[in-house]
Kinemage of the C-alpha trace (Angstrom):
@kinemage 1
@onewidth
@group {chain A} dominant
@subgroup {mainchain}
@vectorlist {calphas} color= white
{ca unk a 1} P 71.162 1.931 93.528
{ca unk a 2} L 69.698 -1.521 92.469
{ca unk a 3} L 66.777 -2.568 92.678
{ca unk a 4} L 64.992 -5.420 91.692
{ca unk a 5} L 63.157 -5.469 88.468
{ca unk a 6} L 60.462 -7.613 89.267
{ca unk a 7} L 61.517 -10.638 86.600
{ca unk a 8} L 63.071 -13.640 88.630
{ca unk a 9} L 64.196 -13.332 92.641
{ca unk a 10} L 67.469 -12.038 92.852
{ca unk a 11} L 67.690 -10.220 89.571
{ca unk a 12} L 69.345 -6.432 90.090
{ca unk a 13} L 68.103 -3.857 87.971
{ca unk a 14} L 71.993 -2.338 87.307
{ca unk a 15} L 70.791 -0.241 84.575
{ca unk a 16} L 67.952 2.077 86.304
{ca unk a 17} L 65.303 0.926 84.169
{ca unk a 18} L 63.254 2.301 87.424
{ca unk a 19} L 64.391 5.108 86.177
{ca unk a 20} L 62.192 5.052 82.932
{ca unk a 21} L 59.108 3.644 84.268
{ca unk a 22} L 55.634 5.238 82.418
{ca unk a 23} L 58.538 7.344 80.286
{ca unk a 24} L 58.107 8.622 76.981
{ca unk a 25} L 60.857 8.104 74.551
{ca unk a 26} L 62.122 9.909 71.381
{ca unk a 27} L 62.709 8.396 68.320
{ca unk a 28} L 66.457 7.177 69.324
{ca unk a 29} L 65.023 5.892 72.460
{ca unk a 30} L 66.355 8.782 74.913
{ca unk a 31} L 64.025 9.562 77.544
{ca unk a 32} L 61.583 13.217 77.520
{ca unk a 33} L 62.457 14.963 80.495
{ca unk a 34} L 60.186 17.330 81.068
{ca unk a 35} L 61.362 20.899 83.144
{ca unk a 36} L 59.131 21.220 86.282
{ca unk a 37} L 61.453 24.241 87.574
{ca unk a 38} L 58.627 27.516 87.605
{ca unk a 39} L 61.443 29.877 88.008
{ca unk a 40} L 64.825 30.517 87.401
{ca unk a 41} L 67.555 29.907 89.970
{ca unk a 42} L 68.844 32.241 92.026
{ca unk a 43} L 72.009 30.544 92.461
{ca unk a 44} L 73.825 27.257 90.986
{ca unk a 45} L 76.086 25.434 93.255
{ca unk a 46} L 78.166 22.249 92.128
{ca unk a 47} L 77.467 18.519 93.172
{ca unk a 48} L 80.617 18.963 95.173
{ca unk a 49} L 79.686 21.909 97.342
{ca unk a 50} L 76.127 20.423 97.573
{ca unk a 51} L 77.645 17.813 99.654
{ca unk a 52} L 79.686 19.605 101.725
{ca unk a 53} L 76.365 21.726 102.843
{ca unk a 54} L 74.445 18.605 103.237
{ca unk a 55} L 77.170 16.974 105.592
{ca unk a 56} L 77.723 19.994 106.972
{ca unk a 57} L 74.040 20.589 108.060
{ca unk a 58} L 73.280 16.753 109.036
{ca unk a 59} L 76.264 17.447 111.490
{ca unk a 60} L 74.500 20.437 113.430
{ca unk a 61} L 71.236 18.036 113.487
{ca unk a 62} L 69.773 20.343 110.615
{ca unk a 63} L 67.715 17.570 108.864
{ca unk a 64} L 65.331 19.683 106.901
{ca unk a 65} L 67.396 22.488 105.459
{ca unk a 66} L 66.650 24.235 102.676
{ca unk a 67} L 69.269 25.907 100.347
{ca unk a 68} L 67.750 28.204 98.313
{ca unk a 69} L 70.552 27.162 95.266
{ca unk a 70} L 70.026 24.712 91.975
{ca unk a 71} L 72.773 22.357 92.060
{ca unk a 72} L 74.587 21.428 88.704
{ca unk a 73} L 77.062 18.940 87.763
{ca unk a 74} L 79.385 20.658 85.746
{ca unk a 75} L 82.605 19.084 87.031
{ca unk a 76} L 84.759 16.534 85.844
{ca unk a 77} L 83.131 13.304 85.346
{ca unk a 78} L 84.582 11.317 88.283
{ca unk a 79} L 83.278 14.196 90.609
{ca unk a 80} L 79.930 12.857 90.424
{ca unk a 81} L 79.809 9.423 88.080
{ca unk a 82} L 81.409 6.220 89.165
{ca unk a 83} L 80.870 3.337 91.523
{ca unk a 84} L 79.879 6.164 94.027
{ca unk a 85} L 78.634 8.463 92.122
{ca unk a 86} L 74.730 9.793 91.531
{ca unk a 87} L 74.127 7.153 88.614
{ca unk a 88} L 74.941 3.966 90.695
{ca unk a 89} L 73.948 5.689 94.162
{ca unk a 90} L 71.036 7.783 93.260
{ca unk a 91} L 69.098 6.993 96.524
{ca unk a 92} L 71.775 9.033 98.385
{ca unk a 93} L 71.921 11.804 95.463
{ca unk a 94} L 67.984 12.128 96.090
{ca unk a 95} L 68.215 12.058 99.269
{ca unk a 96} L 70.844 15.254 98.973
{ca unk a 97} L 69.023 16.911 96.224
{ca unk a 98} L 65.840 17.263 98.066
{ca unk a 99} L 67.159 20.123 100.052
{ca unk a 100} L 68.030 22.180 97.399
{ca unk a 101} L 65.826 24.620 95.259
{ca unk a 102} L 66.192 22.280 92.125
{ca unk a 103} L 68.770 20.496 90.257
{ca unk a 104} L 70.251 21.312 86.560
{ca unk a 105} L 70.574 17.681 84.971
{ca unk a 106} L 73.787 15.879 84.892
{ca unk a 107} L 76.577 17.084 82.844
{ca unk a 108} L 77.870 13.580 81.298
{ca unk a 109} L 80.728 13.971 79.360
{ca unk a 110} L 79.836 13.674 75.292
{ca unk a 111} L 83.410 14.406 74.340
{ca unk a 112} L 83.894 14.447 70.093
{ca unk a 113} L 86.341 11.801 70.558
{ca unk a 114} L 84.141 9.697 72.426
{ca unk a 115} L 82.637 6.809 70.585
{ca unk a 116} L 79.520 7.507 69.450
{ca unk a 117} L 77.388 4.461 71.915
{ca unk a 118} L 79.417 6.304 74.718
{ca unk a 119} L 77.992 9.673 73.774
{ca unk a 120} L 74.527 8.669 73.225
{ca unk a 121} L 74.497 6.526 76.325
{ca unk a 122} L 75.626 9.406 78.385
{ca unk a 123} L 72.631 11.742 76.701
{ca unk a 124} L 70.505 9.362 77.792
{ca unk a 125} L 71.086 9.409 81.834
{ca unk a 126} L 70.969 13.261 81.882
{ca unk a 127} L 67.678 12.531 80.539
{ca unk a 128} L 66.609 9.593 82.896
{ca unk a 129} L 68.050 10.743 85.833
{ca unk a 130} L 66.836 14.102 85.418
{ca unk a 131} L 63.537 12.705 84.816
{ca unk a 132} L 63.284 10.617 87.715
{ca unk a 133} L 64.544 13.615 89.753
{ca unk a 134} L 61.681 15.438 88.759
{ca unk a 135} L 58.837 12.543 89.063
{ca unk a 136} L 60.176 12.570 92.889
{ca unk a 137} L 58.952 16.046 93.024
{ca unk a 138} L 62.239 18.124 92.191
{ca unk a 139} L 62.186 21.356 90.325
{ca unk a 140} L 64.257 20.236 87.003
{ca unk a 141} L 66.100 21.895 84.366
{ca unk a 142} L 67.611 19.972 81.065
{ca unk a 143} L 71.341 20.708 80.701
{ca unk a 144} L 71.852 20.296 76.963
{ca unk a 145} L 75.230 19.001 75.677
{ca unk a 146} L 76.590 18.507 72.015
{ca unk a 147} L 79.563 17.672 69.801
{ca unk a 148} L 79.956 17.812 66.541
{ca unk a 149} L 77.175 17.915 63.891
{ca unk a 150} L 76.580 14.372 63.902
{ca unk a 151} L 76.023 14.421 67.707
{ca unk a 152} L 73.011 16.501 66.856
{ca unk a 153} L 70.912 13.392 65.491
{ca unk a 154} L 70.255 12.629 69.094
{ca unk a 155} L 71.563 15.666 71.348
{ca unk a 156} L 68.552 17.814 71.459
{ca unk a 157} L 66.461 15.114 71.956
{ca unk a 158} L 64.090 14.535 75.631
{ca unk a 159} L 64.435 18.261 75.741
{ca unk a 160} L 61.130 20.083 75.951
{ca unk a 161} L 60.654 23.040 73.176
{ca unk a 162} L 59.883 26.883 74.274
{ca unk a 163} L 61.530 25.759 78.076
{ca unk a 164} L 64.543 26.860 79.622
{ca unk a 165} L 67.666 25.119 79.279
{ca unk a 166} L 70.723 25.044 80.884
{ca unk a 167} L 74.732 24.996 79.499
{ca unk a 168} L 77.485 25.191 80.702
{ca unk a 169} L 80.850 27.392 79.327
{ca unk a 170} L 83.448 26.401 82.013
{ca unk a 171} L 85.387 24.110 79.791
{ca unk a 172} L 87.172 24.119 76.585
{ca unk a 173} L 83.533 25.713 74.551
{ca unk a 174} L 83.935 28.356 74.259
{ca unk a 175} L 86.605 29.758 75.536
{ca unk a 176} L 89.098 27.829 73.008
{ca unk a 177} L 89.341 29.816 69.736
{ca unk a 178} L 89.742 26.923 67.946
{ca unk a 179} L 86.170 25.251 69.189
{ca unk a 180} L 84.478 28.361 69.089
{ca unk a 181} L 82.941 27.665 65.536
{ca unk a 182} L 81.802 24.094 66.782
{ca unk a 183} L 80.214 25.619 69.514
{ca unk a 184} L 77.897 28.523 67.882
{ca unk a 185} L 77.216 26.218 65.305
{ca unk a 186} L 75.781 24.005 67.809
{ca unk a 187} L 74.048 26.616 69.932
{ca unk a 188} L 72.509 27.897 66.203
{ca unk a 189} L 71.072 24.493 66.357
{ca unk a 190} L 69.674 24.232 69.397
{ca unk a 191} L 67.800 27.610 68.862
{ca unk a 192} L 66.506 26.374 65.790
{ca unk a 193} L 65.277 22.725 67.674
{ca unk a 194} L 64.418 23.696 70.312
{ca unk a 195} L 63.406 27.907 70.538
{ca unk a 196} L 64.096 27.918 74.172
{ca unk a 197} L 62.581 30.996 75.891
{ca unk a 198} L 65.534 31.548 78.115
{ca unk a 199} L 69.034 30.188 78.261
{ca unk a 200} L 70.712 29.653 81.672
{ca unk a 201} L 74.467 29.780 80.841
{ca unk a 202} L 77.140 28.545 83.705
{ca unk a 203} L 80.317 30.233 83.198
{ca unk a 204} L 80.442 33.324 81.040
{ca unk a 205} L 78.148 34.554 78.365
{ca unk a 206} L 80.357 37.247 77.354
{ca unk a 207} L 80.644 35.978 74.040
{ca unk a 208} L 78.651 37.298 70.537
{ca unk a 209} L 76.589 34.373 70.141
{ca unk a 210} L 75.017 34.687 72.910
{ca unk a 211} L 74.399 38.536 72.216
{ca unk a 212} L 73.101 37.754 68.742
{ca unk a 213} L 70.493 35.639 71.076
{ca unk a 214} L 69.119 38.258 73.174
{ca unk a 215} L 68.978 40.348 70.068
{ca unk a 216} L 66.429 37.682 69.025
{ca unk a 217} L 64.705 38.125 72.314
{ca unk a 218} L 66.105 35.197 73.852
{ca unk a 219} L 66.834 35.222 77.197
{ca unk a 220} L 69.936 34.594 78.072
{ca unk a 221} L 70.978 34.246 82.430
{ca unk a 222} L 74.733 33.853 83.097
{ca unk a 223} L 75.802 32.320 86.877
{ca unk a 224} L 79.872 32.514 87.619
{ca unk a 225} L 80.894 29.744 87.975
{ca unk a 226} L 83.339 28.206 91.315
{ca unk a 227} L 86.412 29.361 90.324
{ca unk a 228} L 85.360 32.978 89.460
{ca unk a 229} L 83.395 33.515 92.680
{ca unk a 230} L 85.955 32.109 94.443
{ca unk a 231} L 88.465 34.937 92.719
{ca unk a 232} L 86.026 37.615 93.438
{ca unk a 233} L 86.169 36.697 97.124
{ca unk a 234} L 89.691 36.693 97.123
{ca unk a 235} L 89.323 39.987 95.827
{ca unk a 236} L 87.078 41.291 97.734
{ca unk a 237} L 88.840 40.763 100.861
């Protein structure tokens, strides 16, 4: 969505500086997004499936459903970024998200072989958009995201201390032996930033680091993700 940013007629604001308006910003300039969720969700859903409901719905002249489901992003980028995507479209992503019980911010990629302006960049629109999703009256939850150790300069940052956060585990962390150190490292780090008072965790938890965390008295919440509840249907069948 563009809209104009008030400096000359005509001028398109292309980088959502809406977005940020009365924001607070940390030191490396990435915006606080504070969590207005009161409770944990009952169920995540994808951006994907999110839509299908919300056409689905709109189709059977259902225009003020509720789905009692927070809907996450953790999907491949070009699921939900792009020239269509929530970032350049966000009127029609807030206009989706509204009938949902909340939203888990955006999970924009922050691969380690990114370049580093990519990475930060990408930090900061979880934190703006998740922001502006929750100054629109959305309950929001921060999705936190980090490489390597010099990603954690600016990863934990517009991420409220003693709140809940949200990652995810469906990809290569930590599943792949040979990222697993990278990961608890990171997750170590995040603890010790941040002291979160409970941990949502998309995918499986069923790893020790996150058992060495509720021996801390952390909480730790783990939702399957789309491919394993679509296996247990299968199964259950």
């Amino acid at each position: 969505m563009s809209q104009n940013n008030g400096t000359r007629k005509g001028c398109k604001d292309v980088w959502n500086a809406y977005m940020c308006k009365g924001v607070s910003f940390s030191r490396n300039d990435i915006p606080i997004c504070p969590t207005t969720a009161d409770d944990l969700p009952e169920k995540i859903i994808m951006w994907d499936e999110a839509k299908q409901i919300y056409k689905r719905e709109l189709s059977r002249k259902n225009q003020n459903f509720f789905y009692n489901a927070f809907v996450g992003f953790y999907l491949d980028d070009y699921k939900f970024d792009g020239p269509r995507g929530i970032w350049h479209d966000s009127a029609f992503a807030l206009k989706v998200l509204r009938h949902f019980a909340g939203v888990i911010t955006p999970d924009y990629s922050t691969y380690q072989d990114f370049p580093e302006p990519i990475k930060i960049y990408n930090t900061y629109r979880m934190r703006a958009f998740g922001r502006w999703l929750g100054v629109n009256g959305l309950a929001v939850i921060n999705n936190v995201r980090w490489g390597t150790s010099e990603s954690w300069r600016y990863c934990w940052d517009g991420v409220p201390k003693n709140s809940v956060v949200a990652i995810g585990t469906v990809g290569g962390s930590p599943r792949k032996l040979a990222d697993r150190k990278r990961f608890e490292e990171g997750l170590e780090e995040l603890v010790h930033v941040l002291h979160p008072r409970a941990i949502i965790v998309y995918g499986s938890a069923n790893y020790q680091c996150f058992k060495k965390l509720e021996d801390q008295g952390i909480k730790v919440v783990s939702y399957p993700s789309q491919t394993a509840s679509a296996f247990e249907r299968r199964r259950a069948k």
